[in-house]
Every structure is written in structure tokens, then in C-alpha cells.
C-alpha positions as CSV (number, residue, x, y, z in Angstrom):
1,X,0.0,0.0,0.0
2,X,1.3,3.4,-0.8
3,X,2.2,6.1,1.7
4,X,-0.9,8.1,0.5
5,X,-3.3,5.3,0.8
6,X,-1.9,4.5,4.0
7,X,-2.7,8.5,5.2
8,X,-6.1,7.8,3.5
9,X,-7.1,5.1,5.7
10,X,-5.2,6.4,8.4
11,X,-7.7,9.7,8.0
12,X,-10.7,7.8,7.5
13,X,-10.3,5.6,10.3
14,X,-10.3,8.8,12.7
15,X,-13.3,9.9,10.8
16,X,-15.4,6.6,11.7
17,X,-14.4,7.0,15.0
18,X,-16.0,10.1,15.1
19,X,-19.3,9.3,13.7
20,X,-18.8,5.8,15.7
21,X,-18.8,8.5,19.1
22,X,-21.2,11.2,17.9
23,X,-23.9,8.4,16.9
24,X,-23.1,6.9,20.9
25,X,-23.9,10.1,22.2
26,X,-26.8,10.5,20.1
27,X,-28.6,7.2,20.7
28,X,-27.4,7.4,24.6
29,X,-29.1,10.8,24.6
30,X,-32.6,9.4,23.3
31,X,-32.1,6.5,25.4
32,X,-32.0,8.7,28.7
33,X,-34.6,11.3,27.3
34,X,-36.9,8.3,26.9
35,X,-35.9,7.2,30.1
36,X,-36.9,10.6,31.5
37,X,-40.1,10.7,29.8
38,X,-41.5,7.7,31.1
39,X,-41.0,9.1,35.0
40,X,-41.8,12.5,33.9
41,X,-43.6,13.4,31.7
42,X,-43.3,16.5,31.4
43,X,-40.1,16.1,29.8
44,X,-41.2,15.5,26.7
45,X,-41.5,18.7,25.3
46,X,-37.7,18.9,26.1
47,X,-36.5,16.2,24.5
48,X,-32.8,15.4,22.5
49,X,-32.3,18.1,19.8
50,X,-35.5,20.6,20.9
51,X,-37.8,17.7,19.7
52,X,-40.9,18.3,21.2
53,X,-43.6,15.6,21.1
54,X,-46.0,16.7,23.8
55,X,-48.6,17.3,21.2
56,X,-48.4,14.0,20.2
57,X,-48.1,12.2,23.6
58,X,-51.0,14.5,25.3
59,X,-53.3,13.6,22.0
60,X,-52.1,9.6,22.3
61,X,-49.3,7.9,24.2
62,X,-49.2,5.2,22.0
63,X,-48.7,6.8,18.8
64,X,-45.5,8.6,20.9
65,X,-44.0,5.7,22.4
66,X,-44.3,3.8,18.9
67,X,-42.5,6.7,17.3
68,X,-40.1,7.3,19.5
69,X,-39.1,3.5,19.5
70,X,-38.6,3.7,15.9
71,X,-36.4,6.5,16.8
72,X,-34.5,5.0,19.3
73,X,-34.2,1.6,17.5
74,X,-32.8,3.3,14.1
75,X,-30.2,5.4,16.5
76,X,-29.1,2.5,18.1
77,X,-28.6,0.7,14.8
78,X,-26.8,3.2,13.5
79,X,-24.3,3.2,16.5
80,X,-23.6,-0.7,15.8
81,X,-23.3,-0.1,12.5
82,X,-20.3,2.2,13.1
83,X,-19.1,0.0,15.6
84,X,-18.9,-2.9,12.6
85,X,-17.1,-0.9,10.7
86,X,-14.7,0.0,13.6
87,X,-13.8,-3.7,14.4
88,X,-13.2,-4.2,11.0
89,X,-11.3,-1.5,10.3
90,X,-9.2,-2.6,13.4
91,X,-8.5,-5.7,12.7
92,X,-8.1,-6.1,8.7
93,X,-4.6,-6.8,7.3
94,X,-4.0,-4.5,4.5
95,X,-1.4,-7.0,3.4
96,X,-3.5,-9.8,3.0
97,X,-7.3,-8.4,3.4
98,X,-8.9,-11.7,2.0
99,X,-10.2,-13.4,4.8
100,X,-13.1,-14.7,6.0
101,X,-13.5,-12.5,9.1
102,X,-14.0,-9.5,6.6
103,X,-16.0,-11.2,4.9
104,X,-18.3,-11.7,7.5
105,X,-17.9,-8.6,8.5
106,X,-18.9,-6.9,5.0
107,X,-21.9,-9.2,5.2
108,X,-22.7,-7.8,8.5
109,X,-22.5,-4.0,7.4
110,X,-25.1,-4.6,4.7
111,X,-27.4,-6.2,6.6
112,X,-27.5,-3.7,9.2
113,X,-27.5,-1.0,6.7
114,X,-30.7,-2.9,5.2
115,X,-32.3,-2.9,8.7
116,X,-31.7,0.2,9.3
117,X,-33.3,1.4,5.8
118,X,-36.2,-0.5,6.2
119,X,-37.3,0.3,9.5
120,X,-36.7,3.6,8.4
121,X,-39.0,3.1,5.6
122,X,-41.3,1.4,8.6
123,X,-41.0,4.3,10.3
124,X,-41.9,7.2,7.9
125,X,-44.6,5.3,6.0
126,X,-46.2,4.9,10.3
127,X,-45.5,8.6,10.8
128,X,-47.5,9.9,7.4
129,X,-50.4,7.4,8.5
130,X,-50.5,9.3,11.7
131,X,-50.5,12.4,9.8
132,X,-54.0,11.6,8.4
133,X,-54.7,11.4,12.4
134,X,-53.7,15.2,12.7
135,X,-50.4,14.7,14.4
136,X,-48.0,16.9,14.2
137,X,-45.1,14.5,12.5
138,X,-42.6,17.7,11.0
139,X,-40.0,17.0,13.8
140,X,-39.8,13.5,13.0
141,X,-39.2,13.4,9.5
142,X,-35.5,14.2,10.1
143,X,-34.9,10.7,12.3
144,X,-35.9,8.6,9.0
145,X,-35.0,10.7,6.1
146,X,-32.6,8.8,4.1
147,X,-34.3,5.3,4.7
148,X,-34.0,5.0,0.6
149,X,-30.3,5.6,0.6
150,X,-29.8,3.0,3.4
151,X,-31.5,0.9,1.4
152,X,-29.5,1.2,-1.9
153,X,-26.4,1.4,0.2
154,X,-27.0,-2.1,1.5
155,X,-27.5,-3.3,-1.8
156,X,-23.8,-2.1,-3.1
157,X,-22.4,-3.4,-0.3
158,X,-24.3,-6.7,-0.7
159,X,-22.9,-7.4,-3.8
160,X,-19.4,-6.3,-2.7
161,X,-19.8,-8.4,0.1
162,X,-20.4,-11.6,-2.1
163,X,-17.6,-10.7,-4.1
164,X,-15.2,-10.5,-1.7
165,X,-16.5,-14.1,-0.5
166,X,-15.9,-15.1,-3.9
167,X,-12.1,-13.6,-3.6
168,X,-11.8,-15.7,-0.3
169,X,-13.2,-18.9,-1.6
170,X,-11.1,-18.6,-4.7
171,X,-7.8,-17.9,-2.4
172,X,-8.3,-20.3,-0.3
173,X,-9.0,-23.1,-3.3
174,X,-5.7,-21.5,-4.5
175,X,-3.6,-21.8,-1.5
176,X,-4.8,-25.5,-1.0
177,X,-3.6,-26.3,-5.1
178,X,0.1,-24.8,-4.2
């Protein structure tokens, strides 16, 4: 690997740890704001990032803790997500990166990815049925915006996933002839 390449990953590697922290603190936020709702709730008009569902939750408590679950479950995907990526990123040999561990881990990434598109997609198709309800859903909409892009993005890295497999079955049938 060149010494530019190596700086690359070198960079990027900081940068997923970054993301890998922010999206802890975000999805340990919601966790503790739910937390804090369910004792008191008045909280809820004071929740993580000035969302305020006290509409919702004073016109139906169900609607609210089935919205804010899809919340919480998407922000705590996203934080394992990131930590995937971190293990991997950790432990791959650039020298010899054709294993079965990243493999598995590649597979991994895109299925979570998937999830975290379709519940997403779950999520925002629930939210617009509550809007025929007359909830108030415009505070939401950021939490499940790019469920589509999730989605495609777990489809590219599907098929790079069963490509690398391929590479790994193929070196290993190679490695067994020699």
C-alpha cells in the first residue's frame, strides 16, 4: 500500500471513529430522554435536539412511544453499524485483506445497513399514517430521512460483500492447489 493510501485510511479511520462516538452520544441521549419521559412526563416537550412531542403524547401515548421507538431503534442501529465498521477496520490486514472475518464482517455491514433502511422506511410510511390522524409529524421526518439511501447502500455493499467471499473462496482453493 502506498504512503498516500496508508494516510487515507489512516484519516478515514479517525473519521469513523468520530461518527462511531457522535452516533453513541446521540442514541445514549434518546435512550436517557426516553428514560426521563416515562418518569416525567413532562419532559417530553424537552427532548434530545429541541424535539418536542408533547402534542403528540397529550393527544395519544401510543402513537408517541411507537415513534419514538422507531427512533430510538434506528439510532441504536446506526451506533452498531459504526461499531462494525470499527472492528473491521481494526483488525483487517491490509497486506492480506482476504479473509473470512472481513468477509463476515462486510456481510454484517449490509445487513444492518438494510435494517436500518427498512425500519426507516417502517417508520416514515407509520409517521404519514399518523399524519391523516392530525399529528403533528414535522420533527420526526428528520430521524428517517434517508431510509432509501440506506436501502440502496445495503444493496452495493451486498454485492461487494459476495464478491469478496468469492475472492476468499477462490484464495483459499488457491492456497490448498500450491
Amino acid at each position: 500500500m502506498s504512503q498516500t493510501n496508508n494516510f487515507i485510511f489512516n484519516g478515514l479511520k479517525i473519521v469513523t471513529w468520530i461518527i462511531f462516538v457522535g452516533l453513541c452520544i446521540e442514541a445514549g441521549a434518546l435512550v436517557v430522554n426516553f428514560i426521563f419521559s416515562l418518569y416525567n412526563p413532562e419532559f417530553v416537550q424537552k427532548l434530545y435536539q429541541k424535539l418536542d412531542l408533547s402534542e403528540m403524547y397529550t393527544q395519544n401515548q401510543w402513537a408517541f412511544y411507537s415513534m419514538y421507538s422507531f427512533i430510538l431503534f434506528i439510532a441504536v442501529l446506526k451506533a452498531y453499524l459504526f461499531y462494525i465498521v470499527i472492528v473491521l477496520i481494526t483488525k483487517i490486514e491490509l497486506s492480506n485483506p482476504f479473509n473470512n472475518f472481513v468477509s463476515k464482517q462486510i456481510l454484517q455491514i449490509s445487513y444492518y445497513t438494510f435494517s436500518i433502511g427498512l425500519i426507516s422506511y417502517i417508520a416514515r410510511q407509520s409517521a404519514k399514517n399518523l399524519q391523516h390522524y392530525k399529528y403533528n409529524i414535522d420533527a420526526l421526518n428528520q430521524f428517517w430521512a434517508d431510509s432509501q439511501a440506506f436501502i440502496l447502500m445495503s444493496a452495493v455493499i451486498y454485492v461487494i460483500a459476495i464478491i469478496f467471499s468469492k475472492g476468499v473462496e477462490n484464495q483459499e482453493e488457491l492456497d490448498e492447489t500450491v
